[in-house]
C-alpha positions in Angstrom: 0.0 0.0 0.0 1.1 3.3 -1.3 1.4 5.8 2.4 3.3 9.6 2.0 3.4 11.3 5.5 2.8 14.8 5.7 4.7 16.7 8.5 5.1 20.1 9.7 5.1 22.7 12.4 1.9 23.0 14.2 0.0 25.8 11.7 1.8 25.4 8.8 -1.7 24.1 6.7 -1.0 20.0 6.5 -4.6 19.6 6.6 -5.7 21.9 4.3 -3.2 20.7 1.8 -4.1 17.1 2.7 -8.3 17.8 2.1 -7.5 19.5 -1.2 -5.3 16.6 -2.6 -8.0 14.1 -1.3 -10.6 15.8 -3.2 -8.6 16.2 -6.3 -7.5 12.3 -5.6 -10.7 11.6 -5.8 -11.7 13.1 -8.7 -9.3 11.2 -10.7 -10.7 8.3 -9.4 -8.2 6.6 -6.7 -9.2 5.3 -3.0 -8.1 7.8 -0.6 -7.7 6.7 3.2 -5.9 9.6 5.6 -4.8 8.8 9.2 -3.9 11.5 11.3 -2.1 11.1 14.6 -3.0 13.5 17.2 -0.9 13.8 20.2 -3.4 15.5 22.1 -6.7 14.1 23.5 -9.6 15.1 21.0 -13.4 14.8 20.7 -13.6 12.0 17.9 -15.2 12.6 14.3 -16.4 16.3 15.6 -18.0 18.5 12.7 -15.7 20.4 11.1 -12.9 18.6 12.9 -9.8 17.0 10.5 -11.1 13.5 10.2 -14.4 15.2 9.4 -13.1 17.3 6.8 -11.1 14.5 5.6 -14.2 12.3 5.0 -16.3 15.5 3.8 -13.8 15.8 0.9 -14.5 12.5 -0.2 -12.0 10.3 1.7 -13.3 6.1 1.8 -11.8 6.2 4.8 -10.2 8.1 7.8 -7.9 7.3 11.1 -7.0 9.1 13.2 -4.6 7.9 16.0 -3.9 8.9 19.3 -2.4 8.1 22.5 -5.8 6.7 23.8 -6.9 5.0 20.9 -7.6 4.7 17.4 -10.8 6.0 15.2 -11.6 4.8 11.9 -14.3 6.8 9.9 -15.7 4.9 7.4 -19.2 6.0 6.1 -21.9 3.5 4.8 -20.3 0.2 6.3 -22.8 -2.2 6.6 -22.1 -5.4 8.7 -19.7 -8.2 7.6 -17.3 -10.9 8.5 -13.9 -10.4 10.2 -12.4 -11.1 6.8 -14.6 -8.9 5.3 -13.8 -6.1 7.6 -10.3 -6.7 7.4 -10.2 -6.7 3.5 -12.4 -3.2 3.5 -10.6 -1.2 6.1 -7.0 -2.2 5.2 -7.0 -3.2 1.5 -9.2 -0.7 -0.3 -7.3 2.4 -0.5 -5.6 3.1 -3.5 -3.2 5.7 -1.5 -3.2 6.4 2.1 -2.1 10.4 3.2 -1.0 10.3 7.0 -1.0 13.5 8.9 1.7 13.8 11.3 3.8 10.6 12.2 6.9 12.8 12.0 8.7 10.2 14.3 8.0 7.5 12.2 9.5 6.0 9.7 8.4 6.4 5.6 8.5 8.7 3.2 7.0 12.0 4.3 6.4 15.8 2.6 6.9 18.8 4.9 4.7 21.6 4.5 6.4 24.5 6.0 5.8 28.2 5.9 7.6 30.9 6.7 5.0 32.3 9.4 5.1 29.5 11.2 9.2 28.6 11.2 11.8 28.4 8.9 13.5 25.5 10.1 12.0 22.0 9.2 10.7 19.7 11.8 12.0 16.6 10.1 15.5 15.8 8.5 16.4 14.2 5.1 17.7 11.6 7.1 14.2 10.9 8.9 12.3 11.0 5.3 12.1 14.1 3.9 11.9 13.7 0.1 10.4 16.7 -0.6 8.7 20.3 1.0 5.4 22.3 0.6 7.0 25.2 1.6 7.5 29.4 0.9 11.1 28.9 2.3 13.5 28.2 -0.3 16.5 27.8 1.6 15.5 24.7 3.6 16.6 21.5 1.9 17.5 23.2 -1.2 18.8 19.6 -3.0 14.8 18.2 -2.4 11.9 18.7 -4.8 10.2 22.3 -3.7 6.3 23.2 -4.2 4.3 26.1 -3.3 1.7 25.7 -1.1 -1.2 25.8 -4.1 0.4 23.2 -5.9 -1.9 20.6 -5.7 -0.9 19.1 -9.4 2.7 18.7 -9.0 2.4 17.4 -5.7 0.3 15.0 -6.6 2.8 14.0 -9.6 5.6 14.0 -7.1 3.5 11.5 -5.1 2.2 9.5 -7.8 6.1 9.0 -8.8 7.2 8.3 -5.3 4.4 5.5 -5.5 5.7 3.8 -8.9 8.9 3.5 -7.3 
């Protein structure tokens, strides 16, 4: 299964870029799941909330992980087998955007603006491979995009998942 990792400071619009690539993902016809990992305790699939937005945009599915537990939004499930379950939740996404996970490890896009901080959470050496960013010094040897550029990131992706 294809997974890219966005990262970034806290602010820096991961999950606005990540709802805009969903819905154009979508359009084009893939099976977009997003997890986000929260490190904070939060009300669970709460209107206007990420995992919310995520599944608003058009996502088949949506975790979001935390320290107390793990939520999986998927709408319109009706009841099956284990097997069943298994095969829907974890085998039906064509790409999966994570949110976060900056400790872990996997391929991962930072999105990072200069308002928010000019030095990048994450290092090459943790997974870097490419930035979302308004700061051109950081990482200048990676793959840059602007903020609104939900085309070539999605190439960039779409490459980094034929590899």
């Amino acid at each position: 299964m294809n997974i890219i990792s966005f990262v970034g400071h806290s602010g820096s619009g991961k999950t606005t870029l990540i709802e805009k690539l969903v819905r154009e993902l979508t359009q084009r016809g893939l099976r977009v799941a997003t997890i986000k990992n929260a490190h904070h305790k939060v009300a669970l699939d709460t209107p206007g909330k990420d995992s919310w937005r995520y599944t608003q945009a058009g996502a088949a599915m949506s975790m979001l992980v935390t320290n107390g537990g793990v939520q999986l939004i998927a709408p319109q499930v009706e009841q099956r087998e284990p097997q069943q379950l298994a095969e829907r939740f974890l085998g039906e996404a064509d790409l999966v955007l994570a949110e976060g996970f900056s400790l872990a490890a996997g391929a991962k896009i930072e999105v990072l603006r200069r308002e928010c901080s000019t030095a990048p959470r994450c290092t090459v050496e943790e997974g870097v491979v490419a930035l979302v960013t308004d700061v051109d010094e950081a990482y200048p040897q990676l793959p840059h995009f602007a903020l609104d550029d939900v085309n070539g990131i999605i190439e960039f992706i779409q490459q980094q998942a034929g590899r």
